[in-house]
Every structure is written in C-alpha cells, then in structure tokens.
C-alpha positions as CSV (number, residue, x, y, z in Angstrom):
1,X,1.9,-21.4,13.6
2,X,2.0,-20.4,9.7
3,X,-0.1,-18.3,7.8
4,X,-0.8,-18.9,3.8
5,X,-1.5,-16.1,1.8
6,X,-2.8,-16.9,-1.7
7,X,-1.6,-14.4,-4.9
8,X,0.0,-11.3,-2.8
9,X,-0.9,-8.1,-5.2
10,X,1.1,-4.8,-4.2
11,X,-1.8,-2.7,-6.4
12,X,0.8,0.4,-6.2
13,X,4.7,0.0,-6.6
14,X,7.5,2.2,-7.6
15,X,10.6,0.2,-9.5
16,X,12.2,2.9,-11.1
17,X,14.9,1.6,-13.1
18,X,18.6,0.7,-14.5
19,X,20.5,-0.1,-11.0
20,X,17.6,0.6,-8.6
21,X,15.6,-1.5,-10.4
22,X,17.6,-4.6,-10.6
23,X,17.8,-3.7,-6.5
24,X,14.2,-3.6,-5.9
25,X,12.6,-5.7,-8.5
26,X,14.0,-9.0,-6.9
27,X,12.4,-7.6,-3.5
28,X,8.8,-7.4,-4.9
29,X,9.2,-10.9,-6.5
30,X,9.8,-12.6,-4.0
31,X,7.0,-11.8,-1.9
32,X,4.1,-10.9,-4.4
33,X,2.3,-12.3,-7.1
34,X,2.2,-9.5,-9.1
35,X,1.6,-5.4,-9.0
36,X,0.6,-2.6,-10.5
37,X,3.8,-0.6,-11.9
38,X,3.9,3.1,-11.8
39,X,5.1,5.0,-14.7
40,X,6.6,8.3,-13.5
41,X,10.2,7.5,-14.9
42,X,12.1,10.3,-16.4
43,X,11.0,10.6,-19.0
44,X,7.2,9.3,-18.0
45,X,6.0,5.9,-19.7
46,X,3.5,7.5,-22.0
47,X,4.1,5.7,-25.0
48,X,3.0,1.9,-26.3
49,X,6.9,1.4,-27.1
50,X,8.4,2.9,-23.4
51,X,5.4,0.6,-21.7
52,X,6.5,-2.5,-23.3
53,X,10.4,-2.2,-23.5
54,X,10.0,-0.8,-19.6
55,X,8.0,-4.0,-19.1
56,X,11.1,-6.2,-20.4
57,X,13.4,-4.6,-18.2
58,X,11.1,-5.2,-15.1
59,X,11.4,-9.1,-16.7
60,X,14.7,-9.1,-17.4
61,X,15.4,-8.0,-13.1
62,X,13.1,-10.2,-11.7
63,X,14.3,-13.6,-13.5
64,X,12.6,-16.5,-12.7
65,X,10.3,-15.3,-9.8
66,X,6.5,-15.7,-10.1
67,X,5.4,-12.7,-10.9
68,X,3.5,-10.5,-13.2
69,X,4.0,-7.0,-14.0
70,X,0.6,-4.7,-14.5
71,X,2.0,-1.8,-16.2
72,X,0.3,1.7,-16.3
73,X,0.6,4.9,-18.8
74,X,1.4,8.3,-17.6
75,X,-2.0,10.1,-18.1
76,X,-2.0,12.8,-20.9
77,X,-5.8,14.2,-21.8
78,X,-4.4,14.2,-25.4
79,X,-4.7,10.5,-25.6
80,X,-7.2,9.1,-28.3
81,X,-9.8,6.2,-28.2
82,X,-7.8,4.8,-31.2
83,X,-4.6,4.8,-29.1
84,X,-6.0,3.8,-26.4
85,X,-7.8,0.4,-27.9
86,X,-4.0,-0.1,-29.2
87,X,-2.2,-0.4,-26.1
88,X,-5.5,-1.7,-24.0
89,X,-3.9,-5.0,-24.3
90,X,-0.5,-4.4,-22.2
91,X,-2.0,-1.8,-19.2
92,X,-4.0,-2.2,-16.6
93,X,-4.5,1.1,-15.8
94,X,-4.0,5.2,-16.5
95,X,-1.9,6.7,-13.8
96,X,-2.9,11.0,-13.2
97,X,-0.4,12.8,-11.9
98,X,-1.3,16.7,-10.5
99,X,1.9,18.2,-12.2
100,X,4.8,18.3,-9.8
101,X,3.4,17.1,-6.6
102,X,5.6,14.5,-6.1
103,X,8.4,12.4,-7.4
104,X,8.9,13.1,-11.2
105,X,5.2,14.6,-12.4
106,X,6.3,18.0,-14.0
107,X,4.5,16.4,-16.7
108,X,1.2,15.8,-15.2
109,X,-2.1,17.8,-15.6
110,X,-2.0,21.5,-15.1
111,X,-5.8,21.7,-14.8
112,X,-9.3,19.9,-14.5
113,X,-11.4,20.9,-16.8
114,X,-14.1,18.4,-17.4
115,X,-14.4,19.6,-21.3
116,X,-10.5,19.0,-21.4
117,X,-10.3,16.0,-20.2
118,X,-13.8,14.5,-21.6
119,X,-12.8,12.4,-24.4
120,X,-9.7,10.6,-23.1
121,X,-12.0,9.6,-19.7
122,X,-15.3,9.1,-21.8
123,X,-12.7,6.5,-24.1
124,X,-11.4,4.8,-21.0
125,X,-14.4,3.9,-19.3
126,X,-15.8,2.6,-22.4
127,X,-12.7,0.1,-23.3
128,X,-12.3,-1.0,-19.2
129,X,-9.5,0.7,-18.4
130,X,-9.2,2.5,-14.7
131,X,-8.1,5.9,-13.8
132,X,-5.5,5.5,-10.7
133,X,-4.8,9.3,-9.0
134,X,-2.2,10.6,-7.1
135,X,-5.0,12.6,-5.4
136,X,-3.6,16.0,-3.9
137,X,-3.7,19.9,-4.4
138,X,-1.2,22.2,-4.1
139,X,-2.3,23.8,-1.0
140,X,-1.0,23.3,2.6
141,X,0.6,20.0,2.8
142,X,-1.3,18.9,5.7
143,X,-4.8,20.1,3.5
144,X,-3.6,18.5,0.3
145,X,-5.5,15.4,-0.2
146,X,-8.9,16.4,1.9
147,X,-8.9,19.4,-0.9
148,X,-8.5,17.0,-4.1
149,X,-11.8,15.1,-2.8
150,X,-14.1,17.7,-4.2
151,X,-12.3,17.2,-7.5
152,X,-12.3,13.3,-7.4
153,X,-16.2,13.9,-6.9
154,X,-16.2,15.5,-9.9
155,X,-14.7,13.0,-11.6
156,X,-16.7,10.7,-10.3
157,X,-20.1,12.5,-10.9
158,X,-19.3,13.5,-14.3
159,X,-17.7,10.1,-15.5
160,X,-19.9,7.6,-13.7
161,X,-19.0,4.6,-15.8
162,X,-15.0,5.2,-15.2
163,X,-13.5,2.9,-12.4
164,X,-11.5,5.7,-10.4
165,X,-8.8,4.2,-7.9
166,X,-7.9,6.9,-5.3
167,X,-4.1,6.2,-4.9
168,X,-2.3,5.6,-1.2
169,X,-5.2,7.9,0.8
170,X,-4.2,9.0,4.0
171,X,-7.3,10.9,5.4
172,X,-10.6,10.3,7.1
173,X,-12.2,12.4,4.5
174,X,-11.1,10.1,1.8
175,X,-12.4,7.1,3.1
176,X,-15.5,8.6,3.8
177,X,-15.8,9.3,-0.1
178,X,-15.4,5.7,-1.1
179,X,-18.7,4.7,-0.1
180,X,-20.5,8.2,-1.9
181,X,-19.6,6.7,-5.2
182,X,-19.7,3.6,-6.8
183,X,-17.0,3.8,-9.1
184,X,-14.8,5.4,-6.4
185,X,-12.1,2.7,-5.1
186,X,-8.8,3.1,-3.2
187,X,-5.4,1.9,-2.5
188,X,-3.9,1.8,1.1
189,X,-0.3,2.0,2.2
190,X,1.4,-0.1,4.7
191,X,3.2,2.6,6.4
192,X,0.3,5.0,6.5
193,X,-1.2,2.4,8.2
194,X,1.1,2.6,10.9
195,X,2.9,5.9,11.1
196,X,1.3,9.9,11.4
197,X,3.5,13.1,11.2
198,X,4.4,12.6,14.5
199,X,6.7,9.5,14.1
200,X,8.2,11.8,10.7
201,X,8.6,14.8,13.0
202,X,7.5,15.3,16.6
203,X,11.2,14.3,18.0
204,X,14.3,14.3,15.7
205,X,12.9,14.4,11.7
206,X,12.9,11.0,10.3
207,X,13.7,11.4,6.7
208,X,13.1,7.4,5.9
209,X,9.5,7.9,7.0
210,X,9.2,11.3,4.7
211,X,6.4,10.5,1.6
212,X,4.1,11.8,-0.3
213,X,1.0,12.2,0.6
214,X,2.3,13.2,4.1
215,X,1.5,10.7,7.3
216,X,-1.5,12.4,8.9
217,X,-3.0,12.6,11.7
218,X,-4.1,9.7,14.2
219,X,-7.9,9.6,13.1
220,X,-6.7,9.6,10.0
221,X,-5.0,6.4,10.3
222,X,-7.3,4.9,12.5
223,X,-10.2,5.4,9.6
224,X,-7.8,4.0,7.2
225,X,-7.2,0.9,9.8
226,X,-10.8,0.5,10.3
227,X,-11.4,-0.5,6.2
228,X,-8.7,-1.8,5.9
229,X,-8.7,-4.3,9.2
230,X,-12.4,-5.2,8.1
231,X,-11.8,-6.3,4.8
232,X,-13.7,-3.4,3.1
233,X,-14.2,-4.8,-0.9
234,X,-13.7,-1.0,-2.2
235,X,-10.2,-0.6,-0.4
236,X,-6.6,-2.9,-1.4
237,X,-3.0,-2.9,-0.7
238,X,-1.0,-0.9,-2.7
239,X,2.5,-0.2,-1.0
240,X,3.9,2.9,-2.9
241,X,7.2,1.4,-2.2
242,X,9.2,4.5,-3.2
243,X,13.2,3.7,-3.1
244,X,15.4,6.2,-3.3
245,X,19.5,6.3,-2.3
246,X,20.4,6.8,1.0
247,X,22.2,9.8,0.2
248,X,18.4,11.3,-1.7
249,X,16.8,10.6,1.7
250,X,19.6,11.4,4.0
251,X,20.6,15.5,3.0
252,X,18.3,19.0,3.7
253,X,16.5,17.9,0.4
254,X,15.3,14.7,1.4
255,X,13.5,12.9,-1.1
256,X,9.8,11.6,-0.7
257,X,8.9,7.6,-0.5
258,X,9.0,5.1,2.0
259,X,10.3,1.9,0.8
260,X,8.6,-0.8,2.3
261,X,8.5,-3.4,-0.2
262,X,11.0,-6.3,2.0
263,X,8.3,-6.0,4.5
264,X,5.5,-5.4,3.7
265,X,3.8,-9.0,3.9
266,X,5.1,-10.0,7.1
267,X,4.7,-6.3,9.0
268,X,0.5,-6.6,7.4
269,X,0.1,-10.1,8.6
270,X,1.7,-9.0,12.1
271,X,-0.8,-6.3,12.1
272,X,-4.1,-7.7,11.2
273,X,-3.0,-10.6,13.5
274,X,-2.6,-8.0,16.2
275,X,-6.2,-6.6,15.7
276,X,-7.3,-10.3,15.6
277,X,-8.6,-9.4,11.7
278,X,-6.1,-12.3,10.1
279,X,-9.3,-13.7,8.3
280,X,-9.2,-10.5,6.3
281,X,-5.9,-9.8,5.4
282,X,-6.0,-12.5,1.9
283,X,-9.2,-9.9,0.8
284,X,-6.9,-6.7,1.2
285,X,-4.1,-8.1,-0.2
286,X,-5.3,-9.8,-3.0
287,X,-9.5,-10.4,-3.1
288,X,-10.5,-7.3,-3.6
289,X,-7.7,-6.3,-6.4
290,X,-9.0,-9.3,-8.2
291,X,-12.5,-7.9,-8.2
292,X,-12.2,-4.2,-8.4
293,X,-9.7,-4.8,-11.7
294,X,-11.8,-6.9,-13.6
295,X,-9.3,-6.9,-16.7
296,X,-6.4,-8.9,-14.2
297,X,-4.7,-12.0,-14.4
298,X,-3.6,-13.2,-11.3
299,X,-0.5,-16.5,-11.2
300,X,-0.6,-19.0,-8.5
301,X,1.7,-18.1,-6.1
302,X,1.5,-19.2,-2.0
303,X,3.6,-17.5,0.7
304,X,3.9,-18.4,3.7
305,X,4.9,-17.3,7.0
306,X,5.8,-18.1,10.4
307,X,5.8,-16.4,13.9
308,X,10.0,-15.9,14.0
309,X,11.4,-13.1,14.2
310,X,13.3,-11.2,11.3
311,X,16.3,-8.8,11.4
312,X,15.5,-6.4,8.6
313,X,18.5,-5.5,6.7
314,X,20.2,-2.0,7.7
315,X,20.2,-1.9,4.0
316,X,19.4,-2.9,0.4
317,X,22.3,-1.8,-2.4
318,X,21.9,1.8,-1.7
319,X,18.3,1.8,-0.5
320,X,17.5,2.3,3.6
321,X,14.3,0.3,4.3
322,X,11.5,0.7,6.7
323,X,12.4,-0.5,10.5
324,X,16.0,-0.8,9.1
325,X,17.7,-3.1,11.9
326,X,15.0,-3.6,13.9
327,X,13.2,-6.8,14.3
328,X,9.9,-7.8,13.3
329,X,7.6,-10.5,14.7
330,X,6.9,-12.4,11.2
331,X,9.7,-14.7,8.7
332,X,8.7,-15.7,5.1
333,X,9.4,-19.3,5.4
C-alpha cells in the first residue's frame, strides 16, 4: 500500500545556519514542500537585509529540491507600518519571542503592554501579515504556557483583525482557546503528539526528547491528538525541528529542541494511520496552512510513502534525531 501526500508544509522549522544548516536544510527538502523559517539566529533576523541574505543561504543548502522557504522577522514593537509595507513582500509572518524563554530570545519582548505594542500589531493586521508566538511565561515550567493564554486573549480581544498563530501548544487549555477566538490559530508538533514528561523523565532523563515548551501531561496530548487526528481547520503541522550537537544535548546543560525533521512525514502518516484518521492527515499537513496563511504560495510537490520499515540514522553530521536507531513502520519511496 502507498500513501500520496500533496505539498507537505512544516508551518514551524528551525535551520539555524553555516554547518548546521547545510546539515538540516537538505532533510526538510527532501520531504516538504516548503516551511515557515524561524528567525531566532544570533543575532535575530530583524532586518529586510538579514531576512533576504538568510533566505539565500537556506537556497544555497537546499540546491535543487522543491522547496520554498517562508521566512519570518524577529518581532520588535518598534517596527513601523512604512517598514513593514517594505519587507511585506519577502515574510510570511512576525515571530514574538517572550525574552529568554528559549533558544536565542534575549532579544524578545520584556513586556505586554497593549499601548506599547499597538501600532506595530494595528500595522500588521492591516497589511496581512500574522503574528506567530512562542506562547509561554516565566513561571513554573510545567504552568508556562496555560499562563500565557490569558495574554494571547488579550491579544486576541484587543487586535481582532490580526491572524495570531499560537506556536507548537502543548496543553489542553490551549486548544480549548482556539475555538474562543476567531483570529486565534495554532501549530502542533510531531513529538508533542507523541511524547509527555514522562518519556523526558520518569526513568533515566532523555535529553533528545528535552524542548521547549516542555512535553506535558497525557490529557494534554490527547486534546492535541484529538484536533489534530480530526482535521481541525484552525490547527497545522509545524515541527519545531530544533537541531542542536550532540554534545549541546548530551552534557548537564542540555540544550532544548527535538529534531524531528527526517521523520516527521512517515512517523504522522504511521500515526493518523494508526487512529484510522489517514483521510485527514493531507489537511494537517498542508490544507489548512494553505488557508489559514492566505498570503502563501504553495509548489507542486507529491511524496509518497510505503508500509516498509526504515532504520533511522543513529545520526545526522553532528545532530542525534528522534527514535535514533530505531525502526519505524513507514519508507519515503
């Protein structure tokens, strides 16, 4: 048996850059149509000129592959409507970052204060272009992300006309937002659709399965499952593939990010298959994208798979993957 999906879009991906990227970059081309590129580099994409000559590197790794890269800003509220109509053209999106809670965003916001933050949001939702947040507080790790949805209603209630996409949720309380607003929308992880803290650290810590946001608790993923499995229009795929060395991930600092990107198309389809919801896996992975981000462009690109299994690599240049050396059921043909 195969299984054709049309236009794969990873709606969340980490690349970083110089040797990582040309690592990674090949891995998401391969298997996906296209994705939404995050920014937090060091230093941030924030300007027209880093977004564009980031963009070429991002090119330059992925050769030949059919693929296109929709690149994001870091968020600053000091960005102007006459800015912003100049670089409309090359993003797809604003990327707001809670400063430093997680993976390079000292820069992000200190603060939401709606006065603050007023024109650059008023600005965006009048040119089309989203607002994608890393949605979590600085309070207990396991509270971090129920906390931030009081401030993404907020956003939501004061900015009605701004598409908000609540990044890589993890929480029952988040899904249960999506459908309180309409210009709430949300990405969904692969592995938070299949781990919670206990698989990171009920028996000996597993330090490739460590992210940010944290892997809750089992009604947490089962709400997340539940949209996702059922083809929900406000909820898509984004991975938030996060490389990092082995050596980041492996120490008594261990960095935070799953990388997932090798797998992530044949681990979904062997999960929605599972949960006999295959008919629903093209609008998760691609459908919905298309019509929550009115402003994409979307290439032709078919992959197909087949039920045999597949040795994932132990490893990737310097990067440990998900289910490193373990089988899965699924083979992109």
């Amino acid at each position: 048996m195969s299984i054709t999906l049309n236009s794969p879009l990873d709606m969340h991906l980490h690349l970083r850059d110089e040797a990582m990227l040309k690592t990674v970059a090949p891995l998401s081309s391969r298997d996906f149509a296209g994705a939404v590129i995050m920014p937090n580099l060091v230093p941030p994409v924030d300007t027209k000129e880093a977004l564009l000559a980031y963009k070429e590197r991002i090119n330059s790794a992925i050769g030949d592959d059919t693929f296109t890269s929709y690149m994001t800003l870091f968020f600053k509220p000091t960005y102007t409507k006459e800015f912003l109509e100049s670089v409309k053209d090359e993003l797809i999106a604003i990327k707001l970052y809670p400063a430093g809670i997680t993976t390079n965003s000292e820069g992000g916001l200190s603060g939401f204060d709606v006065d603050e933050l007023r024109p650059t949001l008023d600005a965006m939702a009048e040119l089309n272009i989203p607002l994608c947040v890393h949605g979590e507080t600085n309070g207990f790790v396991m509270d971090r992300e129920a906390e931030f949805v009081s401030i993404y209603e907020m956003l939501a209630t004061n900015f009605p006309k701004l598409k908000i996409i609540m990044e890589h949720i993890t929480t029952k309380a988040s899904v249960e937002a999506l459908d309180k607003f309409e210009n709430l929308y949300a990405t969904i992880t692969l592995h938070h659709l299949l781990i919670t803290l206990d698989d990171v650290a009920g028996g000996m810590l597993q330090p490739h399965l460590f992210c940010k946001p944290i892997a809750k608790r089992p009604e947490d993923r089962e709400a997340l499952r539940k949209v996702a499995l059922e083809g929900h229009s406000k909820v898509m795929f984004g991975s938030d593939s996060a490389p990092h060395p082995q050596h980041a991930k492996e120490n008594c600092g261990c960095a935070a990010g799953v990388f997932t990107s090798p797998i992530a198309v044949q681990v979904l389809t062997e999960l929605f298959m599972e949960h006999s919801n295959l008919e629903n896996l093209q609008a998760f992975i691609s459908g919905n994208a298309q019509k929550i981000y009115t402003n994409i462009t979307v290439p032709e690109k078919s992959i197909t798979l087949e039920k045999k299994p597949f040795v994932v690599p132990a490893i990737y240049g310097t990067v440990v993957p998900m289910y490193a050396g373990e089988t899965i059921a699924y083979s992109i043909v």
